[in-house]
C-alpha positions as CSV (number, residue, x, y, z in Angstrom):
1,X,-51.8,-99.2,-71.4
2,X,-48.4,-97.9,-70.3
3,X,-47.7,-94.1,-69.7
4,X,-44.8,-93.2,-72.2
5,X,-43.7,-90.6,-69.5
6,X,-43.6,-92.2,-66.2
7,X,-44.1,-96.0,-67.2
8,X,-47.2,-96.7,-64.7
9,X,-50.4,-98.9,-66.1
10,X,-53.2,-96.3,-67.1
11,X,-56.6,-97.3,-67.6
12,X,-57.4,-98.3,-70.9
13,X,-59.1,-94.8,-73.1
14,X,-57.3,-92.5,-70.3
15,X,-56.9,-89.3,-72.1
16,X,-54.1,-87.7,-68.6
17,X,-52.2,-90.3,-66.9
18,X,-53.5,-89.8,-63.0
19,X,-50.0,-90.3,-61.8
20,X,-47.9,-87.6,-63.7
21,X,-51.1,-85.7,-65.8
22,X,-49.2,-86.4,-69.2
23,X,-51.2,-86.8,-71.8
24,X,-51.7,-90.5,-73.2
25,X,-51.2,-91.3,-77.3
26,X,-55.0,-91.2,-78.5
27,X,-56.1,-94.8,-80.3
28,X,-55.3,-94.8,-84.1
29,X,-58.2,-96.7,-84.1
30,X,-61.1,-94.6,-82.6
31,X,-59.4,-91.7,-84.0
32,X,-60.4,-93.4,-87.6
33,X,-63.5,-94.3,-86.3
34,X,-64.2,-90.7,-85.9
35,X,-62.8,-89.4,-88.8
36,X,-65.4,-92.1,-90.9
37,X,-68.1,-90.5,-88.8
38,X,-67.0,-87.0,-89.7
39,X,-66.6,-87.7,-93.1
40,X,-70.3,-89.0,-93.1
41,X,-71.4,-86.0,-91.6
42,X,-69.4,-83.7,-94.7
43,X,-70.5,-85.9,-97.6
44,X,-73.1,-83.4,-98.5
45,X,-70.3,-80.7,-97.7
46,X,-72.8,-78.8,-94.8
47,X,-72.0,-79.5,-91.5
48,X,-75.8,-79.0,-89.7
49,X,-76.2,-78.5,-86.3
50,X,-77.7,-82.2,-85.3
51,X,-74.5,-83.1,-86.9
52,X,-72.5,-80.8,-84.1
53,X,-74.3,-82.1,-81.7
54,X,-73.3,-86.0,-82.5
55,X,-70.2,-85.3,-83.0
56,X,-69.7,-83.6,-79.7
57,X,-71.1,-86.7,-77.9
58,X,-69.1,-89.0,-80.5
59,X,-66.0,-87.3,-79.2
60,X,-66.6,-87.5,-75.4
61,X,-67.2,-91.4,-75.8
62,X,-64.4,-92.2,-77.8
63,X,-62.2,-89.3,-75.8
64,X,-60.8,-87.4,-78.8
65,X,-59.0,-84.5,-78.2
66,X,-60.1,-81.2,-79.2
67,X,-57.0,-80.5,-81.0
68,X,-57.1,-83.6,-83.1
69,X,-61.0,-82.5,-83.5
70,X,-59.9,-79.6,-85.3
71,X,-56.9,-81.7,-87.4
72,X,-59.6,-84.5,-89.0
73,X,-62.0,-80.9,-89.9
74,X,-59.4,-78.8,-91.3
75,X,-59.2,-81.7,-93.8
76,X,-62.9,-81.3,-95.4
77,X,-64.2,-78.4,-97.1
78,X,-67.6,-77.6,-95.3
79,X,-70.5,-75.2,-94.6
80,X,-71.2,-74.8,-90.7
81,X,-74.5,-74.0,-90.8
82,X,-74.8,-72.6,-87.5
83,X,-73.5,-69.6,-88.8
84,X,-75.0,-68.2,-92.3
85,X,-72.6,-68.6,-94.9
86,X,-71.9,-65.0,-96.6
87,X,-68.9,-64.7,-98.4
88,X,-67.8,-61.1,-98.8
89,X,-65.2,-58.3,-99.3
90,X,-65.0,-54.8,-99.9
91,X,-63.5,-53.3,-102.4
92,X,-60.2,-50.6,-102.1
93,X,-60.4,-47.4,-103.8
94,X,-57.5,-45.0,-104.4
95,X,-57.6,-41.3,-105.4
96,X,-60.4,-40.0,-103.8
97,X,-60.6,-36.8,-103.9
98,X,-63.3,-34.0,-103.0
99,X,-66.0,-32.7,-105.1
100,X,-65.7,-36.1,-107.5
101,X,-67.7,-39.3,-106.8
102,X,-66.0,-42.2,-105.1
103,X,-67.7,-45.0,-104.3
104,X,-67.1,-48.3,-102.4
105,X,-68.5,-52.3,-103.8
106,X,-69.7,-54.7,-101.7
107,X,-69.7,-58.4,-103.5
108,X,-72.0,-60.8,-100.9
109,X,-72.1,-63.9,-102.2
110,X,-74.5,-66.9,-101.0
111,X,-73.6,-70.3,-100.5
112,X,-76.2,-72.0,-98.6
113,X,-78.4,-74.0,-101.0
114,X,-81.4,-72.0,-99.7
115,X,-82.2,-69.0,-100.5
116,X,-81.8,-65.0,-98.5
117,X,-85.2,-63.6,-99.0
118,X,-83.8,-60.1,-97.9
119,X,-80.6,-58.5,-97.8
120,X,-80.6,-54.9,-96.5
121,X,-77.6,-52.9,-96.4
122,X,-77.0,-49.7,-94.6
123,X,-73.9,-47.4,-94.7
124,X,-72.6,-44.1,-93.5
125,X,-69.8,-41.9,-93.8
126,X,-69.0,-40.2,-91.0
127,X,-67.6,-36.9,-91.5
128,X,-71.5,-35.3,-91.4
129,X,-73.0,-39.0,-90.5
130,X,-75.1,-38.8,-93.2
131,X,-77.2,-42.0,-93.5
132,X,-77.7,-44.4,-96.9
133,X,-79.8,-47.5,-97.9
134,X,-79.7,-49.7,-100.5
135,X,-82.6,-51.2,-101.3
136,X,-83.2,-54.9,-99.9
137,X,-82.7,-57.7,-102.6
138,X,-83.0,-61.0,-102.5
139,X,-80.4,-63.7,-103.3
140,X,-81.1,-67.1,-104.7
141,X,-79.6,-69.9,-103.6
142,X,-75.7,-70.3,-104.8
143,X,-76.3,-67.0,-106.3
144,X,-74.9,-63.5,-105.4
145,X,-75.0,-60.0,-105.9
146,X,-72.7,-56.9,-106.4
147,X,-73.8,-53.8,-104.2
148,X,-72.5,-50.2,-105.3
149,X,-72.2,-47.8,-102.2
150,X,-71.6,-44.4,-103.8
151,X,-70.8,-40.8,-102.4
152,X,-69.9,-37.9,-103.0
153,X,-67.3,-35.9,-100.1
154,X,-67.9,-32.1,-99.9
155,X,-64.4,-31.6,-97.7
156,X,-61.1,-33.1,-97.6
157,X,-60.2,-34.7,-94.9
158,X,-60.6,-38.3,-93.0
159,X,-63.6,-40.1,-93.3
160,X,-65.0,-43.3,-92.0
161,X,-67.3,-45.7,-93.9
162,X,-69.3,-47.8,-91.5
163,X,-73.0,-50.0,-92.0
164,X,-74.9,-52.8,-91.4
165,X,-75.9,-55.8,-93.7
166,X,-79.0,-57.3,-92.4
167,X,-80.2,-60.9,-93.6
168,X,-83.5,-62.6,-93.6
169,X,-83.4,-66.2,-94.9
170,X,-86.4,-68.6,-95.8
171,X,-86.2,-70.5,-93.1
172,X,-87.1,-67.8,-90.8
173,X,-83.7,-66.5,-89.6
174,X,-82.8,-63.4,-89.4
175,X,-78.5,-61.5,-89.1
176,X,-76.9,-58.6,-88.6
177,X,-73.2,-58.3,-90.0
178,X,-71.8,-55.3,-88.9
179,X,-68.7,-53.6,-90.9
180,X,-66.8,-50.1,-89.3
181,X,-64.0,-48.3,-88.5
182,X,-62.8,-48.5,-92.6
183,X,-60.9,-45.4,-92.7
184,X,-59.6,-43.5,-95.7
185,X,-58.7,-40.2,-96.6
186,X,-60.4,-37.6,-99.6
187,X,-57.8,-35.4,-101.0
188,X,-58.6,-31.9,-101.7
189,X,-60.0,-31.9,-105.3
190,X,-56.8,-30.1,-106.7
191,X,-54.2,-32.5,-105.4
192,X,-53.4,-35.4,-107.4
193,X,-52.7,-38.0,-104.7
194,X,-53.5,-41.7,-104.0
195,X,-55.8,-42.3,-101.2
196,X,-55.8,-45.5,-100.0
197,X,-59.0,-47.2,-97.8
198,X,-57.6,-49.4,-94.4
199,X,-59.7,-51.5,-92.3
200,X,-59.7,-50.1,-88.8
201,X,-58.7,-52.7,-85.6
202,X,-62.1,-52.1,-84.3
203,X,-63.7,-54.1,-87.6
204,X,-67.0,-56.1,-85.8
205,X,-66.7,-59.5,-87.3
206,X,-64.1,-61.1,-89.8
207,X,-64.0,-58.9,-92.8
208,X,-60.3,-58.4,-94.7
209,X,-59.7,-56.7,-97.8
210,X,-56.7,-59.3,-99.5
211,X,-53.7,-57.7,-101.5
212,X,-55.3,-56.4,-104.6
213,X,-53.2,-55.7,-108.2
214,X,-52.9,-52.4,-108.7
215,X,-52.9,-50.6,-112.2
216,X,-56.5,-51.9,-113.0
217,X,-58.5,-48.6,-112.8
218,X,-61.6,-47.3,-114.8
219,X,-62.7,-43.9,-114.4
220,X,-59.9,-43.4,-111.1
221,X,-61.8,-46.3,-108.7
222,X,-60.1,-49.5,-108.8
223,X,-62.8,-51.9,-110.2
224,X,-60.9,-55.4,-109.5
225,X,-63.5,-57.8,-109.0
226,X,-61.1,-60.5,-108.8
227,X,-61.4,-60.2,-104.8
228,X,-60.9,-63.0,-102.1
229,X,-64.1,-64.4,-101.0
230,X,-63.8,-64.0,-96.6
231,X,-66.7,-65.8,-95.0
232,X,-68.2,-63.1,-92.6
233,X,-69.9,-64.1,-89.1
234,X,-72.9,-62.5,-88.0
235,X,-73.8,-60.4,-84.9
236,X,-77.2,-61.9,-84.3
237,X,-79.2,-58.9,-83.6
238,X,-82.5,-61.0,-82.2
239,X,-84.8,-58.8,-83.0
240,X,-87.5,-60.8,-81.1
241,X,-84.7,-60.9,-77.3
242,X,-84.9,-64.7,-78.1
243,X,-82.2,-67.4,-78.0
244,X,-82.3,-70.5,-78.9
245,X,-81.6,-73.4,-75.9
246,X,-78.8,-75.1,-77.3
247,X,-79.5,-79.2,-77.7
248,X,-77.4,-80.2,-74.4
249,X,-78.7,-77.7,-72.2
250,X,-80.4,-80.6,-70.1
251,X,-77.5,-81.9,-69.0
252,X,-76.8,-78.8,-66.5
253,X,-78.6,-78.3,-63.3
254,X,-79.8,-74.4,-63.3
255,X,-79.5,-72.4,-60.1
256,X,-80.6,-69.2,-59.5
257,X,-77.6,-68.0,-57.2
258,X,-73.7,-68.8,-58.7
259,X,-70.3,-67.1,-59.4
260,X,-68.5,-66.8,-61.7
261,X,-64.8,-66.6,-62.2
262,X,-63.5,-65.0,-65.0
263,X,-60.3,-65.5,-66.3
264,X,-59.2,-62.6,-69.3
265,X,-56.2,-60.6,-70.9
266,X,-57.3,-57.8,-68.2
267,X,-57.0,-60.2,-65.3
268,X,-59.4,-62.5,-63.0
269,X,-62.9,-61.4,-62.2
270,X,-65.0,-62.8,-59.6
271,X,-68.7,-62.5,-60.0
272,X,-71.6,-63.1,-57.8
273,X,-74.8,-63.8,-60.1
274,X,-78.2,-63.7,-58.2
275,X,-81.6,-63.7,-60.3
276,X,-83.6,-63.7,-57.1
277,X,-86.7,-61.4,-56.6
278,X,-85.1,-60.3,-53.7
279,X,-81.5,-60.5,-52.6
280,X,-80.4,-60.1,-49.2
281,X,-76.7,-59.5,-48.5
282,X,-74.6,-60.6,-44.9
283,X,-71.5,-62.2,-43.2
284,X,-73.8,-65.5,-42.9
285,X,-73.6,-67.5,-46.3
286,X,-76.5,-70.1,-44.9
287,X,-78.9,-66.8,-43.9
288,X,-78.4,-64.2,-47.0
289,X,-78.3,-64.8,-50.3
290,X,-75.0,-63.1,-51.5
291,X,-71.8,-63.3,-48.6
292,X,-70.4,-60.0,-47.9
293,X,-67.1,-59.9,-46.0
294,X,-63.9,-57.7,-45.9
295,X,-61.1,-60.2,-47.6
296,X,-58.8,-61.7,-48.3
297,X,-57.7,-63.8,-45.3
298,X,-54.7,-65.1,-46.2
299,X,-51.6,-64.0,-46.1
300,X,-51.5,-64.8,-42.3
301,X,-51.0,-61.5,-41.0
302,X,-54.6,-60.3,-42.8
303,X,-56.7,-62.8,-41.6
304,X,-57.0,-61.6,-37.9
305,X,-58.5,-57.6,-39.1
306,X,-59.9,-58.7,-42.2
307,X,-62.4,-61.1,-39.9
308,X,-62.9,-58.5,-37.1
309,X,-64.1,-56.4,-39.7
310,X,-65.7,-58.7,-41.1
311,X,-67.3,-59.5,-38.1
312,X,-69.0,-56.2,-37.6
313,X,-71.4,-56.9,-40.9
314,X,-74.2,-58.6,-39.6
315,X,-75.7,-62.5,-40.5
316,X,-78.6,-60.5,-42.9
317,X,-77.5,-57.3,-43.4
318,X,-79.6,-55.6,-45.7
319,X,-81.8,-56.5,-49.3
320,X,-81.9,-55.4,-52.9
321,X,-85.3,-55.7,-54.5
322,X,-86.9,-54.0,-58.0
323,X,-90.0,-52.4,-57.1
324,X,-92.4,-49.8,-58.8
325,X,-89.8,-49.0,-61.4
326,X,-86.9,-48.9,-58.6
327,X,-84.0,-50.7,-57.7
328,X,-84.4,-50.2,-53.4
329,X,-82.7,-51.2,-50.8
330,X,-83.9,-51.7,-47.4
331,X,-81.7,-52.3,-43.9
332,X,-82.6,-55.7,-42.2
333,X,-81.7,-54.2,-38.5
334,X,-77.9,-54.5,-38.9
335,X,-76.0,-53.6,-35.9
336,X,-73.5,-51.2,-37.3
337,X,-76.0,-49.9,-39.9
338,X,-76.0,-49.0,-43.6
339,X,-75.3,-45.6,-44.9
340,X,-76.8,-44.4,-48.6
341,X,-74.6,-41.5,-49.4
342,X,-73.5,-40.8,-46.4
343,X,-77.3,-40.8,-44.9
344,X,-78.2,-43.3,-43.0
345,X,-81.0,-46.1,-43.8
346,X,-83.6,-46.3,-41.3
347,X,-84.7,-50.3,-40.1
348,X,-87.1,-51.9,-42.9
349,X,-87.3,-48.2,-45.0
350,X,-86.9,-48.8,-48.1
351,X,-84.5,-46.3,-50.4
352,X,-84.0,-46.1,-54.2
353,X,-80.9,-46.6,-55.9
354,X,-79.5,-45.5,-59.2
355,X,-75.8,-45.4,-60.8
356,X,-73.2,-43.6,-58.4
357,X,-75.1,-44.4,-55.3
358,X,-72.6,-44.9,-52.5
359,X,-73.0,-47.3,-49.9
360,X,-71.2,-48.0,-46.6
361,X,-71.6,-51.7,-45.3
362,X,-71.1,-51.1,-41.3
363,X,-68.6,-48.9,-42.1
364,X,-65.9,-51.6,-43.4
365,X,-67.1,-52.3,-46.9
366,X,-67.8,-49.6,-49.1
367,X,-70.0,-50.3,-52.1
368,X,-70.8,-48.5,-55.4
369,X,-73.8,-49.2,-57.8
370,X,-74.4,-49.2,-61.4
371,X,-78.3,-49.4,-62.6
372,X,-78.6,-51.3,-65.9
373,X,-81.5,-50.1,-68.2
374,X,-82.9,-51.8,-71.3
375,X,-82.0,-49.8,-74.2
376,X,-84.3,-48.1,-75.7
377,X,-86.3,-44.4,-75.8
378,X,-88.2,-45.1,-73.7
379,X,-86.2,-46.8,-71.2
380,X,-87.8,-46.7,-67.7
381,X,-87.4,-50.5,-66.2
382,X,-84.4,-51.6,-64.7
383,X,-83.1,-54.9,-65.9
384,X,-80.3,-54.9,-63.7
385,X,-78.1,-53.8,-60.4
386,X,-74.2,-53.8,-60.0
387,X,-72.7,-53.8,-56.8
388,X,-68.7,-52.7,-57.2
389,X,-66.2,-53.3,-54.4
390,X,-65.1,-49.9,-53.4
391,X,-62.0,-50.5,-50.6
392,X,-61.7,-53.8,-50.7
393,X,-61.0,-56.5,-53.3
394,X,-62.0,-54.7,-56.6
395,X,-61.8,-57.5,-58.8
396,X,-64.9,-58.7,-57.0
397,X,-68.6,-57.6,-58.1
398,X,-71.9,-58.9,-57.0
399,X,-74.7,-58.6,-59.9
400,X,-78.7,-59.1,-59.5
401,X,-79.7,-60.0,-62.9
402,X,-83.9,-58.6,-63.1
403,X,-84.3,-59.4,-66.6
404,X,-80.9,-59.2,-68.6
405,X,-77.3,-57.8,-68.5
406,X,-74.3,-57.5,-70.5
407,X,-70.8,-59.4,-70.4
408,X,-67.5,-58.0,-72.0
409,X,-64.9,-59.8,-71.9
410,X,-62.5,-57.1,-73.4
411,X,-63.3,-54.3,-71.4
412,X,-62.8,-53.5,-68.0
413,X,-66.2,-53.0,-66.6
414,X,-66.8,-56.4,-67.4
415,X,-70.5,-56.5,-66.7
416,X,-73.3,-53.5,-67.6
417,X,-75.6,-52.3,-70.5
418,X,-76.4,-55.2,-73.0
419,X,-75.5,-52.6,-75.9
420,X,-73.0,-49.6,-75.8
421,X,-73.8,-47.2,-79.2
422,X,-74.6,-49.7,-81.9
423,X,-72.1,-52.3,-80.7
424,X,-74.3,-55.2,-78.9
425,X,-72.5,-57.4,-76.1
426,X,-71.0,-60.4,-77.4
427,X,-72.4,-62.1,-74.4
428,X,-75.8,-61.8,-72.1
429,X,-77.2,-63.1,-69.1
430,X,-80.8,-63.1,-69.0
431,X,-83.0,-64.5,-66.4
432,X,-85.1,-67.0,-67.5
433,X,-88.0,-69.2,-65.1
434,X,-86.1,-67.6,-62.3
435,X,-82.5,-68.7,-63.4
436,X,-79.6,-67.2,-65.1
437,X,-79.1,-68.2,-68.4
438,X,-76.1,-67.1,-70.5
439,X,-76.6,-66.4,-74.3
440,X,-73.8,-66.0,-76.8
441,X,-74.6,-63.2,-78.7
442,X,-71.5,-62.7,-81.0
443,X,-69.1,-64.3,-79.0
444,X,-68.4,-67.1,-81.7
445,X,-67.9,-70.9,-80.6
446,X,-67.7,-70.9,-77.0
447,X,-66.9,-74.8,-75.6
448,X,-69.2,-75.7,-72.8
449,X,-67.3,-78.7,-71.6
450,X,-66.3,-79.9,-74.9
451,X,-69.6,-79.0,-76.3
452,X,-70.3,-76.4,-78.4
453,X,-72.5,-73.2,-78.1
454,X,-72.9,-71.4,-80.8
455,X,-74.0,-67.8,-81.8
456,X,-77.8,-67.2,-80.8
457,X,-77.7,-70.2,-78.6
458,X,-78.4,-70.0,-75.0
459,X,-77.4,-72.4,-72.2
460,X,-79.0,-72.3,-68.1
461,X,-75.5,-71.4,-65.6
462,X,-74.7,-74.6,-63.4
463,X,-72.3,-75.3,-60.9
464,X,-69.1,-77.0,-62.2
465,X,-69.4,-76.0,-65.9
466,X,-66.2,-74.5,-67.5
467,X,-66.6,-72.6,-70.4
468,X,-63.7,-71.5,-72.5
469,X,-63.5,-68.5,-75.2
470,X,-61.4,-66.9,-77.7
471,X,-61.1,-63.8,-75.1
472,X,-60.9,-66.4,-71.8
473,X,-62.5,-68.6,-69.8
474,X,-65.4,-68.8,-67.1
475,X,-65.9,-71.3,-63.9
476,X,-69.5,-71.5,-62.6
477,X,-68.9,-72.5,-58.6
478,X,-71.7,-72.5,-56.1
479,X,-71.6,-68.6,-54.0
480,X,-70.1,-70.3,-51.0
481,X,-66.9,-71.5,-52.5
């Protein structure tokens, strides 16, 4: 096989040419070969997750391209049954006004060819936060059902509707779709104006309200239930902390220490991941667990003071550890010492630490830490420690992971509580058989090497896996690269 680009012999099946990196014209062939499979797959129009799975290994052998992956499925109509199907969409309502009833519809349709045992939805509008069920129904297979959230405003002013749908199928499964941020204004009950409802940017999930033709209105709501179906994804709320191991998890080698490096809109991150019992920290990669040094080293003119600093951390410098309830950290015997807020930590004493404790590495790397609790009433157990680069290098974090921890890739703290209000990270890392293992919580498809992870899957972190995401992209390298 010739490269098109610069005219050398490539290996036959080469997706990149390894003399200029173009990439090669994919087989007409194989790329029928996997359509036939695909179109297998979609005769019963349900893609099921066995079928993902061969097709992910169907792809890597006959090395088609994820882009023409996506061509040959756009071309079938198809149920991915590795998220529940709902089709839904809200209703808009104009003229709301105070003191009259306005009401929002909710038209959830099913089209799995099994049946939701329970359907359960929740709303609230928030100028008061008053709370409101519907009562849970079940929907047959095929079927669907037509919810009526009604209210009555007290006030004029701007309200938000916000809620939960949560799902139960027979086969044991259980959702959470979560809708907010629908503004919309209630008029004083004198004023004849139009009020119309808007779906707020901070919508959790895909939920759109189409163009809808105006002029159809019974008693002053807008009753159209010609609406566009929108398939809605779900936030897995696991309400057992479980994850499924997704089928090619075997394939990876866990280890309990890693980084990662994070590539998003906000920038890189580079993460030190340790699910140790205990963690020691020092200059010596080979004698403590997580490397501590004062960086960068290049350009030139850095490297000479960043390693004499660098230098005055010692091989084993000092250990984290959970303990009776405590995140503590004990001094090993460094040289220059460890200071705790300014105090100093005796030899082998051991000192709690909680969120804002300040600590000073030999008095060239200054440290601040964030305690992660489970949430919950009663929350007493740490599940996890952040260590955050003070003076140097603040892109860089080092993170023992006790029992779980949160990832958001959209904010700036990229790593902390698993939940923050009612919004659940859309990733975790939870420490499984003494290994981190990351679980994708609402993050949608996330491509683990070409292979696909979906929500409420789990996969153990191994060196040399790339992961790619719709908010960016994360490299698992061994701590000492």
């Amino acid at each position: 096989m010739i490269c098109p680009t610069c005219s050398n012999e490539v290996v036959e099946g080469a997706r990149f040419c390894p003399f200029c990196g173009s990439s090669m014209p994919e087989d007409p062939k194989l790329i029928e070969q996997y359509t036939q499979q695909i179109r297998e797959f979609l005769a019963d129009g349900v893609l099921e997750p066995w079928e993902v799975r061969e097709s992910g290994a169907l792809r890597m052998q006959l090395n088609i391209s994820e882009s023409t992956h996506q061509s040959i499925l756009a071309k079938f109509e198809y149920v991915d049954h590795n998220t529940i199907a709902l089709e839904t969409d809200i209703s808009d309502v104009e003229m709301y006004r105070a003191n009259q009833q306005c009401q929002f519809r909710i038209l959830i349709r099913n089209v799995e060819p099994y049946a939701i045992r329970r359907c359960l939805v929740r709303y609230q509008i928030v100028q008061g936060g008053e709370q409101f069920e519907i009562p849970a129904a079940e929907i047959p297979s095929r079927a669907q059902i037509d919810f009526t959230l009604p209210f009555i405003p007290q006030m004029a002013g701007l309200y938000e509707f916000s809620g939960t749908i949560d799902v139960d199928d027979v086969k044991g499964r259980s959702y959470r779709y979560q809708f907010r941020g629908i503004n919309f204004t209630v008029a004083p009950s004198e004023q004849q104006v139009i009020n119309q409802v808007h779906i707020g940017d901070n919508f959790t999930g895909v939920l759109n309200v189409g163009d809808k033709k105006r002029g159809n209105l019974e008693s002053e709501l807008n009753l159209d239930s010609q609406w566009t179906p929108v398939n809605l994804k779900p936030i897995p709320m696991r309400r057992d902390g479980n994850f499924t191991v997704a089928a090619f998890a075997g394939q990876f080698e866990p280890t309990p220490n890693c980084r990662l490096t994070v590539q998003t809109a906000l920038g890189e991150h580079i993460v030190d991941i340790s699910t140790q019992d205990t963690v020691s920290f020092g200059r010596s990669g080979a004698k403590s667990t997580i490397q501590l040094a004062v960086e960068p080293y290049l350009p030139a003119h850095l490297y000479h003071q960043n390693l004499a600093m660098s230098k005055q951390i010692s091989s084993t410098h000092f250990s984290i550890v959970r303990e009776n309830r405590l995140v503590q950290i004990t001094d090993l015997g460094s040289k220059k010492g460890t200071l705790r807020d300014g105090q100093v930590c005796y030899r082998l004493a051991k000192y709690p630490l909680q969120t804002g404790t300040r600590l000073s590495i030999a008095n060239v790397l200054h440290l601040t830490t964030q305690v992660v609790f489970e949430i919950s009433t009663n929350a007493t157990e740490p599940v996890a420690v952040i260590l955050k680069r003070i003076n140097n290098m603040p892109q860089k974090q080092h993170v023992i992971v006790f029992d779980k921890v949160g990832v958001w890739l959209s904010r700036s703290q990229l790593f902390g509580d698993t939940m923050i209000g009612n919004v659940e990270a859309p990733l975790q890392i939870q420490k499984r058989q003494g290994v981190p293992y990351l679980c994708n919580v609402s993050a949608g498809q996330i491509s683990v090497q070409g292979l696909p992870l979906h929500n409420g899957e789990s996969i153990p972190l191994g060196i040399g896996q790339h992961l790619t995401l719709s908010e960016g992209t994360i490299t698992v390298t061994g701590l000492s690269t």
